[in-house]
C-alpha positions, 0 to 999 in steps of 0.5 A: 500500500505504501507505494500507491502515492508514488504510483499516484504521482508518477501518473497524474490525473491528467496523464490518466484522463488523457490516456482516456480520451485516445482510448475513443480512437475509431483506430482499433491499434491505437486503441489498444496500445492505449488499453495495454497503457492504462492497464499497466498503470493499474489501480492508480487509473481505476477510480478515473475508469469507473467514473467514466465508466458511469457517464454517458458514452457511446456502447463501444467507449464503454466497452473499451472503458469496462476491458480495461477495468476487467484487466487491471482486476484480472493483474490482480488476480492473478497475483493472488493466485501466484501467491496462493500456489507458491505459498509454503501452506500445505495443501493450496487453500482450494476454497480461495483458489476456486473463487479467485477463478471466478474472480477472474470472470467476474472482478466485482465476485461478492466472495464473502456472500458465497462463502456465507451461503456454504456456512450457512449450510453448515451450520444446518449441517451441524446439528444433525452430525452427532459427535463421533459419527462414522463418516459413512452415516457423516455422508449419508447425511450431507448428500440427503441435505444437499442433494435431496432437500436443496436439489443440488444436481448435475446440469444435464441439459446444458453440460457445457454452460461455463457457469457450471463451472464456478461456485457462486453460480452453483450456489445460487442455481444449485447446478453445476458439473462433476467437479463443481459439485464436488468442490461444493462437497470438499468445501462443506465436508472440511468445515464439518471435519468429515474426512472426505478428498477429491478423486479425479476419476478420469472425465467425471470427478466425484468425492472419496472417502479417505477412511474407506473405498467409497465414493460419492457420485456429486453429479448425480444426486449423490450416489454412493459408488464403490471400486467395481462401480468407478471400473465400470464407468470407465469401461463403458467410456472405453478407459482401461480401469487403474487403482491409482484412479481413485487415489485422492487428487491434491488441491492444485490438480483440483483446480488445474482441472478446472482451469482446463475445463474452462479454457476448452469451454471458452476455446470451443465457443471462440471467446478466445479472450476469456479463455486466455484468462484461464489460459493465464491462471493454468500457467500459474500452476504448470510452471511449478512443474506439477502433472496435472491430468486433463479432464 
């Protein structure tokens, strides 16, 4: 924070607003040169973007203003994401690495009203969880709660809808893809202490048990599978079943999986920009030479 004031005078107000003015320019080249400068500057340039953001303007000013202003909060998150996978804590934090990837779709991403809708699932949750319970009735419990009372399930109709993909929107229309819905089910399990682990059963994630071979089929209302159940998925998708499938996956695979998931999403409906942002986050993550299996 102590560098804000110099980053302030070494870009006054003036410079700022100038740069605002060539960033109309009907040249497209010059209007980017002028976005690439405006996002460098970062937050010192902020309050003057979203003031002129909220004047009247023509739609493509407009445009140009909020792209700006999207990539200086995209800088940001991803040096929260550096930070979070270089950090010695052990595992990655996988509730902040989710929500910094929503972050960088939606900069404006109330994460603290996210997280109080998981809480507040808990602390319905809690009550019915008597002391000591063997995590296999702890399970039984959550998934009747979550998948039967809130009616949490697997979009069907439309797998491929990037919001499955990210939690908020989960948590506010209770649908969501394999992964999506497990990480739901990590974030609610760690919170209640029921010992439960990702599992990145190739093409359909689903959560484990780390106490016995059982596992909880999240996209599909929470059925409980077992080793001959995930063997036979995969064999009906043409996979040779391995053991070392069902091993629990760590936190960074968790969200380099994704990331992949996102990337492919937006490359397949040619919104090359979007997926250049979760293109940037993955980078993050491969350059720690991690072995990330893709979906």
């Amino acid at each position: 924070m102590k560098n804000q004031p110099s980053a302030c005078a070494e870009h006054s107000e003036k410079q700022i607003n100038a740069l605002l003015h060539l960033l109309s320019d009907q040249d497209s080249q010059i209007a980017q040169t002028i976005h690439d400068q405006l996002v460098t500057i970062g937050q010192p340039a902020l309050p003057l973007l979203q003031q002129a953001q909220g004047e009247p303007a023509d739609l493509t000013m407009s445009e140009r203003i909020g792209s700006v202003i999207a990539d200086i909060k995209l800088v940001e998150v991803e040096h929260s994401f550096k930070v979070l996978m270089t950090s010695s804590t052990e595992p990655v934090d996988l509730e902040t690495g989710a929500f910094l990837i929503a972050q960088a779709a939606y900069p404006d991403l109330d994460v603290q009203a996210s997280q109080r809708q998981i809480e507040n699932m808990v602390a319905v949750l809690k009550p019915r969880l008597e002391k000591d319970i063997p995590p296999r009735q702890a399970i039984q419990t959550i998934s009747e709660y979550l998948f039967h009372e809130l009616g949490f399930t697997g979009n069907t109709r439309d797998y491929y809808d990037p919001a499955n993909s990210f939690l908020h929107h989960v948590l506010e229309r209770r649908i969501g893809i394999p992964i999506s819905l497990s990480l739901l089910y990590l974030l609610i399990g760690k919170r209640l202490n029921v010992p439960v682990v990702g599992i990145g059963l190739p093409g359909h994630f689903m959560v484990g048990l780390q106490t016995e071979p059982v596992f909880i089929d999240c996209f599909n209302q929470g059925v409980v599978l077992y080793q001959k159940d995930c063997a036979k998925f995969l064999q009906e998708y043409g996979v040779e079943f391995e053991s070392r499938y069902l091993d629990p996956t760590p936190n960074e695979h968790i969200l380099a999986r994704m990331l992949r998931n996102l990337v492919a999403i937006y490359q397949n409906r040619d919104e090359s920009k979007q997926a250049d942002r979760f293109s940037r986050l993955l980078a993050i993550i491969e350059h720690m030479d991690i072995a990330t299996p893709s979906q």
